[in-house]
N, C-alpha and C positions, 0 to 999 in steps of 0.2 A: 504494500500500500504506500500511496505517495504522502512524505509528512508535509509540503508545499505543493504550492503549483509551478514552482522553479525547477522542482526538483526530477522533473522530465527532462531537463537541457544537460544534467550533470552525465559526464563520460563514464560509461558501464565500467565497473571491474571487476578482475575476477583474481581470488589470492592477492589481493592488490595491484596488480600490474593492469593499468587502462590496457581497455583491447583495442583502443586505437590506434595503441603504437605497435600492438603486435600487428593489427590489421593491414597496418600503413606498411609495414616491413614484408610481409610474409609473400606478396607479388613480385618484388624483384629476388626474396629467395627464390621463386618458383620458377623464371625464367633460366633459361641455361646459357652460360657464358661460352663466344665463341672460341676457338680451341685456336693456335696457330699451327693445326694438320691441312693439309689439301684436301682431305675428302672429311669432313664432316659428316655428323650423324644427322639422319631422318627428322629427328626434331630443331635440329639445327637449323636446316633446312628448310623448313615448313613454316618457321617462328620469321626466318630473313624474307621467304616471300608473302608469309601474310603482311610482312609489316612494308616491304617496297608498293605491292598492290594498295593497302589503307593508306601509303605517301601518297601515290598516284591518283588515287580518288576523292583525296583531302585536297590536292592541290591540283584538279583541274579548272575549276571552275575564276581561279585566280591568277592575274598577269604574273610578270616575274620578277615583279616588285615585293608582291605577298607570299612566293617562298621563301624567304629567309625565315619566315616563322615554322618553316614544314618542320625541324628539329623541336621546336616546345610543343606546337600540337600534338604532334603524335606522338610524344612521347608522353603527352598529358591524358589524351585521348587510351592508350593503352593500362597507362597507371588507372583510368579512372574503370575502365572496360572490365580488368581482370579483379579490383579488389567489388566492386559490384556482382562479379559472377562471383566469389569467395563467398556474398553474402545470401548467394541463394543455400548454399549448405547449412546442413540444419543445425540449430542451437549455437547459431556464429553470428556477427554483430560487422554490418556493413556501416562503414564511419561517413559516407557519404551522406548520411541522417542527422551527421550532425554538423547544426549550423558555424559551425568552426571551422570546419575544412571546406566547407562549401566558400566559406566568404575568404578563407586565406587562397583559393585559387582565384574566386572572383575580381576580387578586389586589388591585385597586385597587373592580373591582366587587364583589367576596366580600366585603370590611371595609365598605362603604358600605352594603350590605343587612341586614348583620350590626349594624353600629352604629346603623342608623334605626331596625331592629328592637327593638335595645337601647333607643332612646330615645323609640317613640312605643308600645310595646308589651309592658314589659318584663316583665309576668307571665307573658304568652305566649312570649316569648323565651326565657325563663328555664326554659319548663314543659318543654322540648323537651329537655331535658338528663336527666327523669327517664321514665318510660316508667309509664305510668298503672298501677297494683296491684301495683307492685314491694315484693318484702320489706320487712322495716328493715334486715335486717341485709347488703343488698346494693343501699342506697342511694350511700354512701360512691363503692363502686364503680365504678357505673353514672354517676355522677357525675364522674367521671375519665375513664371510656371515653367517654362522649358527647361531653367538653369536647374529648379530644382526637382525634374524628372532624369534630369542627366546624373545628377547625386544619387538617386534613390535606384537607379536602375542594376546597380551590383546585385543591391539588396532583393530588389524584383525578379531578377532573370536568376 
């Protein structure tokens, strides 16, 4: 039984060790490190071209400006992919539930998109705050409400 209502947000444990750090850990123990042999094994194998195929499908839809990100995506994307299936096993604790780890990814990539934007682009950055044939006299406004849906959107998405 819960003795608050806070008391839903605190990190599970078990024998004292949060399972979030075991959680967070146990996906790159499970990945297999590549060997310096020429023939590699089967899983080897299978792990190198799921992951060139998921580059390939992450990054077509973007010029070749936006691959430079192809290394955090998918490298984010599979961290996020494998400790989510961990958490279909039963009696095991997927840390993706808790709003800590949601917002330490959110929020480091939100201000980094946010600020490149600000600094390679910033007319365009800037246009998005006002909404194209708007009054004069509900500039002001719309100018408040945009800035502060751009702040909340970490939290949202």
């Amino acid at each position: 039984m819960m003795a608050n209502f806070f008391s839903q947000f605190e990190s599970p444990s078990y024998m004292g060790v949060p399972l979030i750090t075991i959680a967070i850990v146990l996906p790159w123990i499970l990945f297999p490190t590549p060997s310096s042999r020429w023939i590699n094994s089967r899983l080897i194998t299978i792990q190198g071209w799921f992951i060139n195929r998921f580059t390939n499908q992450l990054m077509l839809p973007l010029n070749m400006g936006g691959h430079k990100w192809a290394l955090l995506l998918t490298s984010l994307m599979i961290f996020l992919f494998s400790i989510n299936m961990l958490g279909l096993l039963p009696y095991t604790f997927t840390p993706t539930t808790q709003l800590s780890l949601n917002m330490g990814f959110a929020v480091p990539l939100w201000l980094a998109t946010v600020i490149i934007g600000m600094r390679n682009q910033p007319t365009i950055a800037l246009g998005h705050l006002l909404p194209e044939g708007t009054p004069i006299p509900l500039i002001p406004v719309l100018i408040i409400i945009e800035t502060i849906s751009l702040f909340i959107r970490p939290l949202a998405l």
